[in-house]
Structure formats: structure tokens, C-alpha cells
Biopython code that builds the backbone (N, CA, C, O; Angstrom):
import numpy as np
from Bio.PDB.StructureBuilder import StructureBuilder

atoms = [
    (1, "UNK", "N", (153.563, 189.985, -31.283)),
    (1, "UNK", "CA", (153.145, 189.635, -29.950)),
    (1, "UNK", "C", (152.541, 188.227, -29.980)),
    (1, "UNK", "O", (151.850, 187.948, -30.959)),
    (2, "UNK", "N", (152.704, 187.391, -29.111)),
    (2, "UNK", "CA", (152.560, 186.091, -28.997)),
    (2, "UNK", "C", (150.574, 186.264, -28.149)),
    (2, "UNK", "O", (150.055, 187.165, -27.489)),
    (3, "UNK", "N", (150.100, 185.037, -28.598)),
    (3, "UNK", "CA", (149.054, 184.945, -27.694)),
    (3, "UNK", "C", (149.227, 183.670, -26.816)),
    (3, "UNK", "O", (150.090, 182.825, -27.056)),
    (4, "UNK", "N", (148.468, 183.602, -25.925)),
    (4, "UNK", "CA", (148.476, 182.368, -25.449)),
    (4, "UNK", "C", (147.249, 182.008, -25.366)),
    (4, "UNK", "O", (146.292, 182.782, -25.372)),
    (5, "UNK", "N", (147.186, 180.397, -25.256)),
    (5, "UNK", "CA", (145.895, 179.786, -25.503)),
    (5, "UNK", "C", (145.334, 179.264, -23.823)),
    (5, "UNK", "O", (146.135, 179.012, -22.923)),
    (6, "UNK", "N", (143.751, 179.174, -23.656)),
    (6, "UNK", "CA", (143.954, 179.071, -22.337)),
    (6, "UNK", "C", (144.679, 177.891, -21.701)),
    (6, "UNK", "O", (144.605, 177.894, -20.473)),
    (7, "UNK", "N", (145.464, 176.733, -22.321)),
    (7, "UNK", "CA", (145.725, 175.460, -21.450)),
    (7, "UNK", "C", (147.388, 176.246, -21.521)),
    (7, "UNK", "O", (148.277, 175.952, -20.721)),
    (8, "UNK", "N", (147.506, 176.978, -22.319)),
    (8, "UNK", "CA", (148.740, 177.196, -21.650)),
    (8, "UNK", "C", (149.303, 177.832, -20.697)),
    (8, "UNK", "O", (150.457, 177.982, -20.295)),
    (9, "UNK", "N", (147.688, 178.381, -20.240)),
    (9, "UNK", "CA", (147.850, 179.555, -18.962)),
    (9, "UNK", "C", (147.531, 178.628, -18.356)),
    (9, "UNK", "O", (148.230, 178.935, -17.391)),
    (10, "UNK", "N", (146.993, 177.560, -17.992)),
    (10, "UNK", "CA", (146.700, 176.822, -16.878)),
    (10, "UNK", "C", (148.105, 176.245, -16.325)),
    (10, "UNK", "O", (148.577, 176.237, -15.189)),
    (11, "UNK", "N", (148.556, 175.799, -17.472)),
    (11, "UNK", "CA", (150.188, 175.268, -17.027)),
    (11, "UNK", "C", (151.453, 175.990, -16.361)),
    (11, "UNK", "O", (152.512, 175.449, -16.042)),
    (12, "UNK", "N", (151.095, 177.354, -16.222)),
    (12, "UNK", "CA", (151.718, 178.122, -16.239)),
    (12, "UNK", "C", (152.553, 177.772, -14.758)),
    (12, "UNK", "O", (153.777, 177.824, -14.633)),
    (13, "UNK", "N", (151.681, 177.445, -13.797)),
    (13, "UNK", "CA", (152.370, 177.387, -12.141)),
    (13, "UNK", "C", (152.516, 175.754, -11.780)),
    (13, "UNK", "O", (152.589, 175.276, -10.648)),
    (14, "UNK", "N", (152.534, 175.138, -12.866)),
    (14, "UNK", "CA", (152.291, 173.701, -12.935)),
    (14, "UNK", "C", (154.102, 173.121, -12.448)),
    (14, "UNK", "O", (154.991, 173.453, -13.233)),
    (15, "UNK", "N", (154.390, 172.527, -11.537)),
    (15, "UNK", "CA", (155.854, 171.950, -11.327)),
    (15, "UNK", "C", (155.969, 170.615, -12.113)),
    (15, "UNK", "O", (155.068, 169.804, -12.329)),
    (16, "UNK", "N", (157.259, 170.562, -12.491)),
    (16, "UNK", "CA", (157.772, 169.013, -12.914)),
    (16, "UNK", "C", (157.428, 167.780, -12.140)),
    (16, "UNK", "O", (157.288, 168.110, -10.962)),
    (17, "UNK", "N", (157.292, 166.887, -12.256)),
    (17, "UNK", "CA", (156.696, 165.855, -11.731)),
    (17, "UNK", "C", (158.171, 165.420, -10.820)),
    (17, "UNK", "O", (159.261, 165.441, -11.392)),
    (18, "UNK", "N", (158.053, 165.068, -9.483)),
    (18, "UNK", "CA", (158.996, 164.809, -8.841)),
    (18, "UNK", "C", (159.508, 163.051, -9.210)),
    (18, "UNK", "O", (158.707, 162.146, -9.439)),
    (19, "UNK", "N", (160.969, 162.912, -9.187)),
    (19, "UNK", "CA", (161.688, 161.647, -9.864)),
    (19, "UNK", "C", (161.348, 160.920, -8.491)),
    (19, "UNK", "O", (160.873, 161.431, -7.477)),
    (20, "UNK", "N", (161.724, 159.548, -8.724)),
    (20, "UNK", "CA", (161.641, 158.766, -7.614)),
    (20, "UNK", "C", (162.847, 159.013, -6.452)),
    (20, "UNK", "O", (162.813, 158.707, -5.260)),
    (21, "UNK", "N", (163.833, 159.618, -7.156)),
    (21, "UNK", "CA", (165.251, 159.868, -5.852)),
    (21, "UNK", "C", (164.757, 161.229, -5.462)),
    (21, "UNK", "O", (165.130, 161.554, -4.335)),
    (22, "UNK", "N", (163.876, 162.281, -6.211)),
    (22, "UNK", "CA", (163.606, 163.248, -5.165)),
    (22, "UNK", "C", (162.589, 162.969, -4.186)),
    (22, "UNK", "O", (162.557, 163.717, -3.209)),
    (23, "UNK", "N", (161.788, 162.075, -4.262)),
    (23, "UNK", "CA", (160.867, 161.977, -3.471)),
    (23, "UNK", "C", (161.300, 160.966, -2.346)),
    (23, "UNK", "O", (160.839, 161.159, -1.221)),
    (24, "UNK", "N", (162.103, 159.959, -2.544)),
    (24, "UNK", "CA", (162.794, 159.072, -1.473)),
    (24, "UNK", "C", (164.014, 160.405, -0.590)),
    (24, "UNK", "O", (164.112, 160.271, 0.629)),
    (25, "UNK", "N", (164.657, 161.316, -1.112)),
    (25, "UNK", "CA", (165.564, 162.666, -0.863)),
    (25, "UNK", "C", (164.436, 163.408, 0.297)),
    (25, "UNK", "O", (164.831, 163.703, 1.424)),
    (26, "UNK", "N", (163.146, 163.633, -0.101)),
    (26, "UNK", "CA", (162.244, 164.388, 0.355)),
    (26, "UNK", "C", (161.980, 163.775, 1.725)),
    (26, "UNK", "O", (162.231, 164.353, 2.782)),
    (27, "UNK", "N", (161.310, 162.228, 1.591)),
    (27, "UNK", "CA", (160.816, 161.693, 2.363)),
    (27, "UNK", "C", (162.177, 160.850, 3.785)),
    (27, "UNK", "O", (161.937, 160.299, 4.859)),
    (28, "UNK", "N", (163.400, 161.112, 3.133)),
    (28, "UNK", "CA", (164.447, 160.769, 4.047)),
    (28, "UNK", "C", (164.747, 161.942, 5.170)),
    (28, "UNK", "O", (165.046, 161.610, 6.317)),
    (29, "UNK", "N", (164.637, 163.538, 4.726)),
    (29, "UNK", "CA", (164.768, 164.566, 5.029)),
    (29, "UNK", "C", (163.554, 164.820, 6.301)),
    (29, "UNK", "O", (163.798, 165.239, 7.432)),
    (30, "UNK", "N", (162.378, 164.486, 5.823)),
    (30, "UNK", "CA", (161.237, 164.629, 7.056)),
    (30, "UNK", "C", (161.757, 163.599, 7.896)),
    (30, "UNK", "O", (161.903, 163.774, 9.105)),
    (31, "UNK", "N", (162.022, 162.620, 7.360)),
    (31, "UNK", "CA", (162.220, 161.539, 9.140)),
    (31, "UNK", "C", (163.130, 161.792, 9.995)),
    (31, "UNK", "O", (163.052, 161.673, 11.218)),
    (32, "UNK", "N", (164.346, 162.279, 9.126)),
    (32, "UNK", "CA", (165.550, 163.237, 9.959)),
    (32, "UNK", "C", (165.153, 164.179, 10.608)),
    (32, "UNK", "O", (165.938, 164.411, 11.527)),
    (33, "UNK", "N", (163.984, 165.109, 10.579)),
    (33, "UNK", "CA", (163.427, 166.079, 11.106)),
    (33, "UNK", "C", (162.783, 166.141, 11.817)),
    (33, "UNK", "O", (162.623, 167.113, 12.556)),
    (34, "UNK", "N", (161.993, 164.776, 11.842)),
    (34, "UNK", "CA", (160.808, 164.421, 12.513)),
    (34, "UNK", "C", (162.113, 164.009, 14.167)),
    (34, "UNK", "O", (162.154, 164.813, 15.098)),
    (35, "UNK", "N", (162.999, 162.696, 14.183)),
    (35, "UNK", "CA", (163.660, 162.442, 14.724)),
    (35, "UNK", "C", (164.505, 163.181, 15.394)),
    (35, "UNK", "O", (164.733, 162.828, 16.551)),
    (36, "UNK", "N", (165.336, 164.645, 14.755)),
    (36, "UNK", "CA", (165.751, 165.243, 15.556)),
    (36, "UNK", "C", (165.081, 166.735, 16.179)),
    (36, "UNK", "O", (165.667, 167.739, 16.583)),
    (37, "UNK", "N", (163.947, 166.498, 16.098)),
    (37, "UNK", "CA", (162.842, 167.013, 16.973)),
    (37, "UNK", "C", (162.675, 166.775, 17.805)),
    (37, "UNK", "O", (162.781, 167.585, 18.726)),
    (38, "UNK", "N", (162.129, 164.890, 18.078)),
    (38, "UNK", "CA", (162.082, 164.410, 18.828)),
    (38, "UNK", "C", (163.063, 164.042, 20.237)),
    (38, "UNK", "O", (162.723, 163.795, 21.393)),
    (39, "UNK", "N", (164.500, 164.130, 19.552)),
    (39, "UNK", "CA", (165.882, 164.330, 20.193)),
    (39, "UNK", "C", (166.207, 165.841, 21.048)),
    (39, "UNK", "O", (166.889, 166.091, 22.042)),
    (40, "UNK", "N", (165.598, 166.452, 20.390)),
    (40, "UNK", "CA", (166.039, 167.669, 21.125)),
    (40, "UNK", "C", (164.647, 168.179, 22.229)),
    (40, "UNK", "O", (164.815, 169.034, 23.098)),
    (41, "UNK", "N", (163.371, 167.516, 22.004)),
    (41, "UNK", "CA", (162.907, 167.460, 22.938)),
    (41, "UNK", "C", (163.190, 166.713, 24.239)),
    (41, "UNK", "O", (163.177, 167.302, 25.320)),
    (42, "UNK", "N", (163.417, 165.557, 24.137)),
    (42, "UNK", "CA", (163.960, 164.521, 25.252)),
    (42, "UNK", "C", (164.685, 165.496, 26.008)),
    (42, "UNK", "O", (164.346, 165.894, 27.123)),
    (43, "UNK", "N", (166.085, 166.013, 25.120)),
    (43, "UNK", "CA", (167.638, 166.576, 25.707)),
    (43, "UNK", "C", (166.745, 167.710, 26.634)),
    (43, "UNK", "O", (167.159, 167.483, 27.771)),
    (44, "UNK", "N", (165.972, 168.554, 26.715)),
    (44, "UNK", "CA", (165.094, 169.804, 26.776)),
    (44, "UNK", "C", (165.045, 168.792, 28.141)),
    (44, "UNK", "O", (166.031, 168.628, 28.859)),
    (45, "UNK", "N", (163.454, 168.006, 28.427)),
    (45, "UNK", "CA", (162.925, 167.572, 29.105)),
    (45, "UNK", "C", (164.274, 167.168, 30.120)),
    (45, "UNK", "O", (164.553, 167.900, 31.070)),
    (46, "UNK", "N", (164.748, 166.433, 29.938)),
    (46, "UNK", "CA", (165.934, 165.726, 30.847)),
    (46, "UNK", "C", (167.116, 166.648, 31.667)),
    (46, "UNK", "O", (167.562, 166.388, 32.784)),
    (47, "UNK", "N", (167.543, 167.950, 30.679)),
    (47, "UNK", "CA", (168.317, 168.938, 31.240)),
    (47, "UNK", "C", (166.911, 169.389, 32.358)),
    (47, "UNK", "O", (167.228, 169.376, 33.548)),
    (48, "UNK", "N", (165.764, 169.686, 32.120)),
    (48, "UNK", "CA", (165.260, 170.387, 32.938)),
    (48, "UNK", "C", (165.026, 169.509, 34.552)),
    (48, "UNK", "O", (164.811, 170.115, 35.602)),
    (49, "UNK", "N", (165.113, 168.189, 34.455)),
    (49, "UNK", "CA", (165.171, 167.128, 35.282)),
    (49, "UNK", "C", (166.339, 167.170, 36.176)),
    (49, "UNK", "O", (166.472, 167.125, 37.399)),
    (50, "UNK", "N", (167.156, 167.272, 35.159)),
    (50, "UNK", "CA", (168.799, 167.190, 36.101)),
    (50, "UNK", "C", (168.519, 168.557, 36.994)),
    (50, "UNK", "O", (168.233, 168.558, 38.192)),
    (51, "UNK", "N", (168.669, 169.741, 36.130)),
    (51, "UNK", "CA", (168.531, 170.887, 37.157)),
    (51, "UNK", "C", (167.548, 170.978, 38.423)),
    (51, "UNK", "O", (167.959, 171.642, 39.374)),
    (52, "UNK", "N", (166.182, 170.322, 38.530)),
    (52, "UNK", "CA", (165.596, 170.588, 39.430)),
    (52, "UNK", "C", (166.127, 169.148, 40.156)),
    (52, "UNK", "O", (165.971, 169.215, 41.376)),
    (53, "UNK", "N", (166.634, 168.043, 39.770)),
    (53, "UNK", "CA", (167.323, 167.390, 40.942)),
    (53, "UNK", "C", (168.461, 168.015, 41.800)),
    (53, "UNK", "O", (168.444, 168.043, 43.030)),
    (54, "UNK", "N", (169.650, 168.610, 40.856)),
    (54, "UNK", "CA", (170.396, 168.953, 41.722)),
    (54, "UNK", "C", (170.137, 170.209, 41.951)),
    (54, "UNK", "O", (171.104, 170.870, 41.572)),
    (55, "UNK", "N", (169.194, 170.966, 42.445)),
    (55, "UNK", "CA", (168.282, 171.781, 43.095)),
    (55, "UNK", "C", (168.257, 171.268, 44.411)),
    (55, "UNK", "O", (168.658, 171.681, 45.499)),
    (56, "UNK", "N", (167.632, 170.181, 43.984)),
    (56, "UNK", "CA", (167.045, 169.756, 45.532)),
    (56, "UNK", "C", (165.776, 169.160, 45.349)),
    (56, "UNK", "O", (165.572, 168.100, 45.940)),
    (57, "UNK", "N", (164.736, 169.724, 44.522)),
    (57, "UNK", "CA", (163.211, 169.477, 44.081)),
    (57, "UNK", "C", (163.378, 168.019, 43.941)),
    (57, "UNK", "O", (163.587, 167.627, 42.793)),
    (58, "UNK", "N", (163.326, 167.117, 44.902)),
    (58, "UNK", "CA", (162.488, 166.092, 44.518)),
    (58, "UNK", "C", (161.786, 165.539, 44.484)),
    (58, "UNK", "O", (161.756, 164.630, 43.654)),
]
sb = StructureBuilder()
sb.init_structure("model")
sb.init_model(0)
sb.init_chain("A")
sb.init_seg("    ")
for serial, (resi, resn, name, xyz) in enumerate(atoms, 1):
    if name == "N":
        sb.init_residue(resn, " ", resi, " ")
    sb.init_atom(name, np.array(xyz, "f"), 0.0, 1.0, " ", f" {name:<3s}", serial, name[0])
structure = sb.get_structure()
């Protein structure tokens, strides 16, 4: 049976250090997200515009 020592239990949930293309990968992915958030709110807001114009509500 193996023991372990305590620094190796500390390491245990420890992740790899992220490379510079995952973190530029990471940080390209939020702005795409951030942006088509922002896109599909507008589309939201504006459909709801059109409908109450050609309603009549103006």
C-alpha cells in the first residue's frame, strides 16, 4: 500500500497551468458570448418594437 505525503494531497485538485493559446481560446470565446448576447438582445428589443408598431401602439 502506497502512502501519501501531505503536499501530495494538496496537489491532488491542482489543474495544469493554462498555455498561452488556451487562454487567448478562452478569452476569444467570452467576447463571442459576451457579443452575441448582446445581439440577441437588440433582435428581442426591436422585434418587440416592430410588433407594437404594426399594432398600432404608437
Amino acid at each position: 500500500m502506497t502512502k501519501f505525503d501531505t503536499e501530495a494531497l494538496k496537489l491532488v485538485g491542482v489543474r495544469r497551468k493554462e498555455t498561452a493559446m488556451e487562454k487567448t481560446t478562452r478569452a476569444a470565446r467570452e467576447i463571442l458570448e459576451d457579443e452575441n448576447e448582446m445581439r440577441r438582445s437588440k433582435n428581442e428589443r426591436l422585434r418587440r418594437s416592430r410588433l407594437q408598431y404594426d399594432r398600432g401602439d404608437r
